[in-house]
TORKETOR-145517 format. One record per residue (C-alpha): x negated, y, z negated; residue number from 1. Coordinates in steps of 0.05 Angstrom, whole numbers, plus 5000, padded with zeros to 4 digits. Layout:
% TORKETOR-145517
   east   north     up   keza
      X       Y      Z    NUM
...
//
This chain:
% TORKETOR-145517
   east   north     up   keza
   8091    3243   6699      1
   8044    3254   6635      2
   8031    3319   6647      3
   8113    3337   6654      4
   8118    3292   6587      5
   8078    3343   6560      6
   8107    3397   6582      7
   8181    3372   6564      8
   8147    3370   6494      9
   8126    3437   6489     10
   8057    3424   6477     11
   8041    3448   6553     12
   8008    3521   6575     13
   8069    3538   6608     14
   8118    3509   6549     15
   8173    3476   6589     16
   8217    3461   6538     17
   8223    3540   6518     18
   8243    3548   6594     19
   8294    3496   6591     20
   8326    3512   6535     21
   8374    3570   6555     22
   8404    3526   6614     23
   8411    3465   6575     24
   8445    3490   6520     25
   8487    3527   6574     26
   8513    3463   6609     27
   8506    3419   6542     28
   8580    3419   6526     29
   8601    3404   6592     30
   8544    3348   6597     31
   8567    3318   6525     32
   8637    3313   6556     33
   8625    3286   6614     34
   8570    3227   6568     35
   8565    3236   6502     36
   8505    3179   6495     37
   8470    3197   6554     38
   8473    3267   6545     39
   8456    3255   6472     40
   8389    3215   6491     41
   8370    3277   6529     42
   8376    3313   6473     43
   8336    3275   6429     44
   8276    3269   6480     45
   8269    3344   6497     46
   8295    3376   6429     47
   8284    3325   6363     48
   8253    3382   6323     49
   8310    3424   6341     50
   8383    3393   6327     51
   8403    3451   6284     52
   8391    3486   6348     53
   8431    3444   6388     54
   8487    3440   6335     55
   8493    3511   6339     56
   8505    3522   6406     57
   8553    3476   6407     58
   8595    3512   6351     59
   8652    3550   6371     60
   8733    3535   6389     61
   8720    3515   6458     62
   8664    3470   6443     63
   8688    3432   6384     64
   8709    3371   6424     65
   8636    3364   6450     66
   8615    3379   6383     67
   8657    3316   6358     68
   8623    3271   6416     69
   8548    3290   6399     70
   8562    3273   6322     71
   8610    3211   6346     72
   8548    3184   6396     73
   8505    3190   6337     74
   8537    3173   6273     75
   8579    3106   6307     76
   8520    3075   6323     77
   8527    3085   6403     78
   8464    3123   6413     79
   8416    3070   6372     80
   8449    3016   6418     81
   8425    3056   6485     82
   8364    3084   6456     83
   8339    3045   6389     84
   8283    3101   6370     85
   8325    3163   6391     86
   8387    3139   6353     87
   8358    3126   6281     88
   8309    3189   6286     89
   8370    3238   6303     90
   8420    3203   6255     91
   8359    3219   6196     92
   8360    3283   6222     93
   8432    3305   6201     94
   8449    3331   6137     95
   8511    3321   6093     96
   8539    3380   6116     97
   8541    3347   6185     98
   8582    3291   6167     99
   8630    3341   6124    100
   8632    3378   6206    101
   8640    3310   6236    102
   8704    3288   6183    103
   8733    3358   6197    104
   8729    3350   6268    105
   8758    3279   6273    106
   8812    3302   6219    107
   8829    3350   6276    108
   8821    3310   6342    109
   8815    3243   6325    110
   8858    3224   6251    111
   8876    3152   6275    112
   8793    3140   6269    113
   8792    3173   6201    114
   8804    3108   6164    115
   8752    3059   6194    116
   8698    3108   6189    117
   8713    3128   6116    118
   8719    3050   6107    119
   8644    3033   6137    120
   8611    3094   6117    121
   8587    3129   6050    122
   8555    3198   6075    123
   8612    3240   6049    124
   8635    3277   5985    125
   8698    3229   5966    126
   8741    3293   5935    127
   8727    3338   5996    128
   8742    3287   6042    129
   8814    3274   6003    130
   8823    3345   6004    131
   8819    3349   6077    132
   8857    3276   6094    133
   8915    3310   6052    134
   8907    3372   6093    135
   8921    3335   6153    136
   8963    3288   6127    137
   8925    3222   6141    138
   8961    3171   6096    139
   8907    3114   6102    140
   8849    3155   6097    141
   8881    3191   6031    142
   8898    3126   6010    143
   8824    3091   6014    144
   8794    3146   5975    145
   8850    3148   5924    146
   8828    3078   5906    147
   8751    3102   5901    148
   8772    3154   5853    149
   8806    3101   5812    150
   8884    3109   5834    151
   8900    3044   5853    152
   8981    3050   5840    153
   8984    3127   5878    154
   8938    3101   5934    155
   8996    3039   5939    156
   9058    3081   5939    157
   9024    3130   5994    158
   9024    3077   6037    159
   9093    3040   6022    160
   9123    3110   6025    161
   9085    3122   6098    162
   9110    3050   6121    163
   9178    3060   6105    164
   9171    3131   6143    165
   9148    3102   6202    166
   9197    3039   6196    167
   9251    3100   6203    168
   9212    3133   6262    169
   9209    3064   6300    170
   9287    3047   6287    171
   9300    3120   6319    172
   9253    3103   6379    173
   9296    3025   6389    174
   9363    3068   6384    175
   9345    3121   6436    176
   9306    3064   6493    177
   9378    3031   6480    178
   9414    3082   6489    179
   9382    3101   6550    180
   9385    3017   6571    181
   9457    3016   6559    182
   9471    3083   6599    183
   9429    3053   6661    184
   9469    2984   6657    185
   9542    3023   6649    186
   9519    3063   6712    187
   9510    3008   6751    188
   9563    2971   6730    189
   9607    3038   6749    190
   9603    3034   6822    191
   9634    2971   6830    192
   9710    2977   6835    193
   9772    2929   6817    194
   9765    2866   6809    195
   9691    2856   6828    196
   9672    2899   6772    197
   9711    2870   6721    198
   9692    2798   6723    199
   9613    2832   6738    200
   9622    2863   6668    201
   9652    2800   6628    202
   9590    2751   6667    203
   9542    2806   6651    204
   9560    2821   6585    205
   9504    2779   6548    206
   9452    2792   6600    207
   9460    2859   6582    208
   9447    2848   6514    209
   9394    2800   6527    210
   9355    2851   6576    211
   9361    2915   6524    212
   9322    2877   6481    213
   9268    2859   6530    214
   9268    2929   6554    215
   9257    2959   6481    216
   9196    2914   6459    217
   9166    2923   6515    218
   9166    2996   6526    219
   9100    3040   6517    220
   9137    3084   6461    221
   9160    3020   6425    222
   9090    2998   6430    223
   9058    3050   6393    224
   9105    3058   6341    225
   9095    2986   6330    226
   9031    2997   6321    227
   9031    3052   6265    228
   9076    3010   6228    229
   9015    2949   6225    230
   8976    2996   6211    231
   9003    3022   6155    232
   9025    2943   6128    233
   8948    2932   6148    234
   8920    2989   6101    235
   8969    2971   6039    236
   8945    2895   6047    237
   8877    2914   6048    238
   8881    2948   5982    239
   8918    2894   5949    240
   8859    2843   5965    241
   8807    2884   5942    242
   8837    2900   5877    243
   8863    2830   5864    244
   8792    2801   5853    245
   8774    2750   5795    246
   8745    2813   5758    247
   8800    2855   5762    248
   8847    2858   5701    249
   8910    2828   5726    250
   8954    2871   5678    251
   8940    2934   5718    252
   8930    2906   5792    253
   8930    2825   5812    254
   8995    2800   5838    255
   9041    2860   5825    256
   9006    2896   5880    257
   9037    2844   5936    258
   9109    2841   5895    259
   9108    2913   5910    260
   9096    2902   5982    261
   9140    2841   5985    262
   9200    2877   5956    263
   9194    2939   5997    264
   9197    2896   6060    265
   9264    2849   6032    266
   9299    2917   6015    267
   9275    2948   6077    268
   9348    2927   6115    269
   9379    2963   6065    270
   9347    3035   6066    271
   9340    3016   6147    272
   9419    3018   6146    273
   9424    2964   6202    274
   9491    2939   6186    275
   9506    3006   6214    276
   9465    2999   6287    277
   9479    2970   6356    278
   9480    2892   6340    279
   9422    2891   6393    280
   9382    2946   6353    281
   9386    2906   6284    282
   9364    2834   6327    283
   9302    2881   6342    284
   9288    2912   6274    285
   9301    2849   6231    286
   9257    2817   6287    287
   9202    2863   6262    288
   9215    2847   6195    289
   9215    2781   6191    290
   9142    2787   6227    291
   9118    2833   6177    292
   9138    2786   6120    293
   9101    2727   6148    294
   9035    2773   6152    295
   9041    2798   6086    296
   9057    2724   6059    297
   8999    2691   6095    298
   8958    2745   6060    299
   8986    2741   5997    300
   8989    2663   5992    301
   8908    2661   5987    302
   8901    2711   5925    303
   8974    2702   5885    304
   8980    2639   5852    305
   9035    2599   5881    306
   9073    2594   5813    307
   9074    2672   5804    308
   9105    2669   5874    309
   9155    2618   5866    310
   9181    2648   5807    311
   9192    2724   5837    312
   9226    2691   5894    313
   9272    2659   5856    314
   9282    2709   5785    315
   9283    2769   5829    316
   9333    2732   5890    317
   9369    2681   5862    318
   9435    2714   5866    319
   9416    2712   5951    320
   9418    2665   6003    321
   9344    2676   6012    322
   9356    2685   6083    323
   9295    2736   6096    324
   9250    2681   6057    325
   9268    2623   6112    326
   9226    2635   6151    327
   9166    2650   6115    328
   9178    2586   6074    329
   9188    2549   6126    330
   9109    2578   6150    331
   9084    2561   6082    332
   9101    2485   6081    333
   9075    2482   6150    334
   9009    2511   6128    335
   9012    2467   6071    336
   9025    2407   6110    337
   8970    2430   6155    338
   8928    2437   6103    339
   8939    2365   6073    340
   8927    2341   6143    341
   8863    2375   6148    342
   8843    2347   6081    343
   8853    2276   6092    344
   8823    2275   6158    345
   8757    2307   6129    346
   8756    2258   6077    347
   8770    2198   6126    348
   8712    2224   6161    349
   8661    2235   6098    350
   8685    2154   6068    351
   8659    2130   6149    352
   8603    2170   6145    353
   8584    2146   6080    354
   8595    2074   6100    355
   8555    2085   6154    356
   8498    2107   6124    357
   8507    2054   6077    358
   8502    2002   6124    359
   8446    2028   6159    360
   8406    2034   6092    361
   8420    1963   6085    362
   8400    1941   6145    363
   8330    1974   6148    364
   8324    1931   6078    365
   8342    1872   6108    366
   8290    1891   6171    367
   8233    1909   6122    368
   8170    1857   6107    369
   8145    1836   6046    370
   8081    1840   6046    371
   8025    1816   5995    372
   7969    1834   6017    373
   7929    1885   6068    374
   7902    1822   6107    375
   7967    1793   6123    376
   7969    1787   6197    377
   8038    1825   6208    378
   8006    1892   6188    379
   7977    1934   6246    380
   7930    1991   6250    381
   7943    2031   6294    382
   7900    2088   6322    383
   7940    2147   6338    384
   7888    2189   6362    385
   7875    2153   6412    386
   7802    2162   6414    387
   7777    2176   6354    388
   7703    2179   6326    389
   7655    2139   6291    390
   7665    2197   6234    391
   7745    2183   6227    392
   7738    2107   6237    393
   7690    2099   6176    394
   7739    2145   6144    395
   7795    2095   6155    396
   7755    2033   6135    397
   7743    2071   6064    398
   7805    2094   6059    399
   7831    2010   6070    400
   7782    1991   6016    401
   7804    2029   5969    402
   7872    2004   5978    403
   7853    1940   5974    404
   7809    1956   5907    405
   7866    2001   5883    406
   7921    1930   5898    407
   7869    1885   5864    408
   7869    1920   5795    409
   7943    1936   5795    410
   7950    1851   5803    411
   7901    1840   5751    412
   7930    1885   5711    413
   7993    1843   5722    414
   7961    1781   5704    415
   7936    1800   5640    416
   8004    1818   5621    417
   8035    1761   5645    418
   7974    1726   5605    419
   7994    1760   5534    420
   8066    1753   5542    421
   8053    1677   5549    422
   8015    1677   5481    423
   8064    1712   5446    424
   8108    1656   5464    425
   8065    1603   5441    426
   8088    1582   5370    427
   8016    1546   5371    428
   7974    1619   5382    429
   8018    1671   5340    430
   7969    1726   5329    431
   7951    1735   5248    432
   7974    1670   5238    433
   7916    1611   5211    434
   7903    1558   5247    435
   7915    1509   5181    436
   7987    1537   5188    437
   8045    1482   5189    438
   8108    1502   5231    439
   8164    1451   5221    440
   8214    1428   5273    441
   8258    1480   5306    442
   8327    1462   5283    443
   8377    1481   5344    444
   8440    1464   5376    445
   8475    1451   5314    446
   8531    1513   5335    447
   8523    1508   5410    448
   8489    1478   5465    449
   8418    1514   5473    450
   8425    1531   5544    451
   8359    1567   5542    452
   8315    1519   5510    453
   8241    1522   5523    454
   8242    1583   5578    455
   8238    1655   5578    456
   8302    1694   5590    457
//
């Protein structure tokens, strides 16, 4: 097994790694297809001091999907999870001009990842990488390095301009799986004859409705449509909240970044045109916007201060019923009340933890001895050892006396104090004063009663 190590390295007489080089890089693309990590790991045991070999051979049309899954095992982290040597040693390895080959190639095959990656990553050249999201028309992506380059307002409207497209895009994908619902139900409803069918149709009327619905959110096209439209919401949010910090000048960003979300989603039924649609298309659509309201809202209500909110609602739609507002009021006093509740039960819980501790402070005072001395017969020494030496027990007995030496001055110390303080009270041994001194009677009481006659306070 050493020996073929060795040989797999290329340090061997016979130079393995030479011979396995031509059929290697012959099935590589295949192998990297079939697993990119383990095929990857191979790699990086047999040919570390060669990538730009193996990157090579993997360039052309037909092998550029492989070519993505070698850089995508490496660069996501997928290879160091397998293989924690082999991962960080190949990703060192690659150059800038790799990642530039691994953002073309997931521009190509992959956009939808585009955005994440850009988001965690810094090994690219920010106006290349616009340059090629544009190219491909990847409206996050574009978006998130707009705001690097400093264009927070453009990097906004991208993405309120690419929700509203795909707002359009989903309304046309809920008017044809309707379309297609409501020719299915009419068909059945067409081979029943006289009678039959018409009472079937009047009794079936507002299942039909009901069903269309359930049909069109929960169809696979729906679905994914759905799904670009979050993503797109997601994306604008994102850049509001990091451009609405405490250090950002609010006259240029701050709250007007989330008014411009918030009124591009209350005008949305307007551009929409539902009051045109199939009642049962515009339940679905103003379904969907009444859920992208409450996200954006239970974003926004963290960073925008609740004045600044109150008064856009109600300068900018007063002339309304504030019908597309209900709702997500009706969310925000629940979180408030929530909130409250949470508040008062945490400080319920700190005032009976406090009291608790109080009372247990108190009663380990109320437990504790006085004690006046190191004879007393209450105190105990204990031996914790539990077989100690002659050494540690003379230790201990020097250790007691000097307690009991350091106790004795402290009280005479005490006692001389105690001894002055009564001679500075004594009329009769005033310091500086001669004894041939004549002190007359005290005359007191004459305003009050002397309470305090005769004794120290």
């Amino acid at each position: 097994c050493a020996a073929s190590q060795q040989d797999l390295s290329g340090s061997g007489p016979t130079n393995t790694k030479d011979l396995l080089k031509a059929p290697i890089f012959g099935k590589l693309p295949e192998l990297i297809n079939l697993d990119p990590v383990q095929s990857t790991q191979l790699v990086t045991e047999v040919f570390i001091e060669d990538v730009d070999e193996v990157i090579a051979s993997l360039n052309g049309e037909d092998n550029e999907i492989a070519l993505f899954n070698f850089f995508h095992a490496i660069i996501s982290g997928s290879l160091a999870k397998v293989d924690p040597v082999a991962g960080p040693a190949l990703l060192a390895n690659l150059t800038l001009s790799h990642h530039q080959k691994y953002l073309l190639l997931m521009a190509r095959y992959h956009p939808e990842m585009m955005y994440q990656h850009l988001t965690t990553n810094d090994n690219y050249r920010v106006e290349d990488c616009l340059k090629l999201c544009q190219e491909y028309d990847i409206a996050d992506a574009s978006a998130y390095l707009l705001e690097r380059m400093g264009n927070v307002s453009s990097a906004l409207q991208l993405m309120l301009q690419t929700l509203e497209a795909r707002l359009m895009g989903l309304k046309r994908v809920v008017r044809s799986i309707g379309s297609e619902g409501g020719s299915n139900h009419r068909r059945k409803g067409s081979h029943m004859s006289g009678s039959s069918a018409g009472s079937s149709r009047r009794g079936a009327s507002t299942n039909i409705k009901g069903n269309m619905g359930a049909s069109i959110t929960t169809s696979d096209a729906y679905k994914k449509e759905l799904e670009k439209v979050k993503q797109s919401l997601v994306v604008a949010l994102d850049l509001c909240e990091r451009n609405s910090g405490a250090s950002k000048p609010r006259s240029d960003h701050g709250s007007q970044l989330w008014f411009n979300i918030l009124d591009r989603l209350t005008n949305a039924k307007g551009f929409l045109r539902l009051h045109k649609e199939q009642s049962e298309h515009s339940a679905v659509m103003l379904t969907l916007l009444a859920e992208l309201l409450e996200l954006s809202m239970q974003r926004m209500v963290s960073v925008v201060p609740l004045p600044d909110l109150l008064r856009k609602i109600t300068t900018d739609h007063s002339g309304s019923s504030l019908g597309e507002f209900k709702e997500m009021l009706a969310t925000l006093l629940k979180t408030y009340n929530t909130e409250l509740k949470l508040s008062k039960n945490a400080l319920d819980v700190m005032n009976g933890d406090v009291q608790q501790m109080t009372a247990d402070k108190r009663r380990l005072k109320l437990r504790g001895y006085r004690i006046e001395s190191l004879d007393d017969p209450r105190v105990k020494v204990v031996d914790v050892s539990g077989g100690a030496s002659d050494e540690q027990g003379a230790n201990e007995a020097s250790n007691l006396s000097r307690l009991r030496a350091k106790r004795n001055q402290r009280l005479a110390r005490q006692g001389e104090i105690r001894g002055r303080s009564t001679l500075s009270t004594n009329p009769r041994n005033t310091v500086g004063v001669p004894q041939s001194a004549h002190f007359g009677s005290r005359q007191i009481g004459r305003l009050s009663k002397a309470d305090n006659y005769g004794r120290l306070m």
